[in-house]
N, C-alpha and C positions, 0 to 999 in steps of 0.2 A: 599513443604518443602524446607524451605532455608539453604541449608549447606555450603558457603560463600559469606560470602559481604565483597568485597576491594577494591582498589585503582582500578579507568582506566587504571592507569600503570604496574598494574599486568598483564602476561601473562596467561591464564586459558588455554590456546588451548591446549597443554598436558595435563594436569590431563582432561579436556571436552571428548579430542579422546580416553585416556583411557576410561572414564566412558563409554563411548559409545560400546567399544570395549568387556567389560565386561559384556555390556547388560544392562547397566544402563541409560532410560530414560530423556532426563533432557534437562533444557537451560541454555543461559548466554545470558542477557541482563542487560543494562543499567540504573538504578533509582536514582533520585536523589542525578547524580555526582559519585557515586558510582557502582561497577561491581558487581550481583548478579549471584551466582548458583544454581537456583532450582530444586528438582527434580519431576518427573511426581508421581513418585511413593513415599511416607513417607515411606511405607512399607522395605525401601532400604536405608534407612538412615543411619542403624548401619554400612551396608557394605561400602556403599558411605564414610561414614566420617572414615572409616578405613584404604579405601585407599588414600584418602584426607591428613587423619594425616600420613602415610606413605610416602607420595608425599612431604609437609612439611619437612618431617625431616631429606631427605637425602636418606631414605631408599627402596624408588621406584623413583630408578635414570628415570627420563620421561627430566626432564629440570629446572634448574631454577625457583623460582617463577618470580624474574624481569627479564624482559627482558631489559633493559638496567639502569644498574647501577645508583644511583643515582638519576632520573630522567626516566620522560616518552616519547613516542614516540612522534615525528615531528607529524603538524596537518596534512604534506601532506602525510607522511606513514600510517596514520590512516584512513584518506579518501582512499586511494588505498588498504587499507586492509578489508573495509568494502566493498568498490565496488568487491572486489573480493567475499568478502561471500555473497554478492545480489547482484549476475550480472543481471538476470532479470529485477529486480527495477531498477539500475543502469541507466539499456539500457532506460527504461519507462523514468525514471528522463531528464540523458540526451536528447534525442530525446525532449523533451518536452522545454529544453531550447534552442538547436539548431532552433525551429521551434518559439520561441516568438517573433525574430524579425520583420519574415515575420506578424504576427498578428497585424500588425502598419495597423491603415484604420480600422480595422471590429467594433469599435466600433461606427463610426461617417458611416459607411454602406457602404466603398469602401473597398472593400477586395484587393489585390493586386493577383496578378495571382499565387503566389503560396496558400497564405490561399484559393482561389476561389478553388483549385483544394483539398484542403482537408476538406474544408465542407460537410456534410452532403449533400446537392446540389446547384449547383452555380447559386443563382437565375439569373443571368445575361443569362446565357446559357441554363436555363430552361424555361425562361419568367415568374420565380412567378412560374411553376406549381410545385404541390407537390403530393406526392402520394408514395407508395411502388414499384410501376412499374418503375420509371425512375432510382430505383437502383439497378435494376434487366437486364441494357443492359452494364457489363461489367466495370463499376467504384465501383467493393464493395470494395474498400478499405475506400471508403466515408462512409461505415456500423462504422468505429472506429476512423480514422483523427480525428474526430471533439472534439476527447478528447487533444490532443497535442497544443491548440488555445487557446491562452489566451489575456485577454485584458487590462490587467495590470501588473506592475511587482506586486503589492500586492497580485491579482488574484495568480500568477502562486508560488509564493512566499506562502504561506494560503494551496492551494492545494498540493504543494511539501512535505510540513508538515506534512501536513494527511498522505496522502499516505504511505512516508518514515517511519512513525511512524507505522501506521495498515500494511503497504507491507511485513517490514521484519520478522513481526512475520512469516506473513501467507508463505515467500519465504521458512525458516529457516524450517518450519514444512510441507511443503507440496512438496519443492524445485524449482526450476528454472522452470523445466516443469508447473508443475500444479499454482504457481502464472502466468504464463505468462497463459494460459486457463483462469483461472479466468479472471485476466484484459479482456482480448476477446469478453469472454463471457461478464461482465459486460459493457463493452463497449456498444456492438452490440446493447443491450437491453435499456441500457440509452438513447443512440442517436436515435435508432429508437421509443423511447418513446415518446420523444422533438419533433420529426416530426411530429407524430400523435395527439400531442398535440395542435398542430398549433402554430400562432404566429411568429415572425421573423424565418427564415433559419440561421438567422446569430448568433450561438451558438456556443458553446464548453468549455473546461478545463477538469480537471481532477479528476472535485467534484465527476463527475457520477460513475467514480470507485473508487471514495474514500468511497463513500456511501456503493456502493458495497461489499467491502473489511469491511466495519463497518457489513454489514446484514451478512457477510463469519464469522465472529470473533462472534457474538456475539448469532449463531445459534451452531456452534461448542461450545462455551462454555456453553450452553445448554445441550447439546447434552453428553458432558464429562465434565462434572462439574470439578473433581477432575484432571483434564488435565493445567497442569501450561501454556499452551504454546499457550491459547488462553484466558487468564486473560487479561484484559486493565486497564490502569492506571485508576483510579478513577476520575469520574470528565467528561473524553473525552470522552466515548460513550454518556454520561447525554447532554454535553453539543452539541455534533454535531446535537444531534435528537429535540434538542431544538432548536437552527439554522434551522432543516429542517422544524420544525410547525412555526415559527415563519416567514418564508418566503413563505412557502406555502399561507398564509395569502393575501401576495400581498404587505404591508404594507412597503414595499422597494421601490414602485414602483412610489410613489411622487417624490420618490427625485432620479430619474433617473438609481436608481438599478434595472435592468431585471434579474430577477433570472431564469434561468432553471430549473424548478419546479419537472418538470415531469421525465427530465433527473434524479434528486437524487432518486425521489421516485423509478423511474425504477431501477436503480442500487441500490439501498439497497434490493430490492424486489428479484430480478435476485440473490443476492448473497449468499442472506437467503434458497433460494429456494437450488443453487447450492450445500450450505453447507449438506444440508438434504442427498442430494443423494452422499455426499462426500466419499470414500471408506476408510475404515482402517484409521479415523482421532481418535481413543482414544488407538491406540499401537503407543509407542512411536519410533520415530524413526530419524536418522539420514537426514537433508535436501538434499539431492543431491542438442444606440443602440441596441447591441446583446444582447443575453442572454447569462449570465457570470454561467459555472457550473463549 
């Protein structure tokens, strides 16, 4: 139940920490251009819009509705305000752009020494072999690197998108800890999918836990139907899982797209599974060349 839609330039963080503080369920996200407040519960509405219209008129001094006069906040206080409410994403995002320049080479099959050292396995130093055994002697950090590699800016650019779009529901509602688990987890099983799968070593992005974070969102909202806080925009689950049948296909592969097949499927699969066994997701509460995936 939606009990306000306004301006970006409104501040909500006061009347959000009250309702919170009250026992009242709820989000604040972004739609078309516009700030929305939903809450988990309709049953809470009268209360909610009582302290709402209170907050409004002066009478439940919490703060201001604008936060600056006039006009809305600087693009770079808004980017610092959002990284501050998803540091975990944040750190995922970053890390992932610190790390695209070294990805120059992997699509033409020369990795430079440092992507060698975050792939999945450095066929140079393994000779081509592959198996589960060679990442089992002390480099399992190569179980998840191979999502931070990307082989274009449009790749890393496409995936940023996902992610940041499906991450901060799942950060907001699950918090810092359990998205950062998730990503891991998703990770781990994407990339060990792509290995098992065969075909180039030379893989990665950040599709496999975007998938992942799609099968997290999309099992939860299953699961609690009447839960605002894993609804998706209409249109982006339809259209990612149409992306994934339609490259499962192969039908990219004339014109030199190598998709990570097995990577998506593993991560959507991993994520769906993880959401099942997820704890306490319907009480609402406060968040504390290669193959291109």
């Amino acid at each position: 139940m939606r009990v306000i839609e306004t301006s970006l330039d409104d501040d909500l963080a006061p009347i959000s920490a009250h309702l919170w503080s009250a026992g009242i369920p709820h989000r604040v996200f972004e739609e078309r251009g516009r700030q929305v407040l939903e809450l988990a519960d309709p049953g809470q509405g009268e209360r909610a819009g009582t302290l709402i219209a209170a907050w409004r008129s002066g009478r439940l001094p919490l703060a201001p509705l604008r936060s600056r006069a006039g006009g809305g906040r600087a693009p770079g206080v808004r980017l610092l305000r959002g990284m501050a409410r998803y540091p975990a994403l944040s750190a995922l995002v970053l890390l992932s752009l610190v790390v695209f320049p070294f990805s120059v080479g992997l699509g033409s099959g020369r990795p430079n020494a440092v992507a060698a050292a975050l792939l999945i396995l450095d066929p140079a130093a393994t000779g081509g072999t592959r198996g589960l055994e060679v990442l089992l002697h002390g480099q399992l950090w190569r179980w998840v690197t191979p999502i931070l590699l990307h082989f274009s800016i449009v790749h890393l650019a496409f995936n940023c998108v996902v992610v940041i779009e499906l991450g901060r529901r799942i950060e907001a509602a699950c918090g810092s800890l359990g998205f950062g688990a998730l990503v891991l987890g998703t990770a781990v099983v994407s990339n060990l999918a792509q290995l098992v799968a065969g075909g180039s070593l030379l893989f990665g992005g950040l599709s496999g836990v975007g998938y992942g974070l799609l099968g997290f969102l999309l099992v939860m909202a299953r699961r609690w139907p009447g839960d605002p806080r894993w609804r998706l925009p209409r249109g982006l689950a339809g259209g990612l899982l149409i992306f994934l049948v339609v490259f499962t296909t192969g039908i990219t592969e004339p014109f030199g797209l190598n998709v990570a097949n097995a990577a998506h499927w593993g991560g959507l699969l991993s994520g769906g599974i993880l959401a099942l066994c997820w704890p306490g997701a319907g009480r609402g509460r406060r968040r504390a060349g290669g193959l291109q995936g």
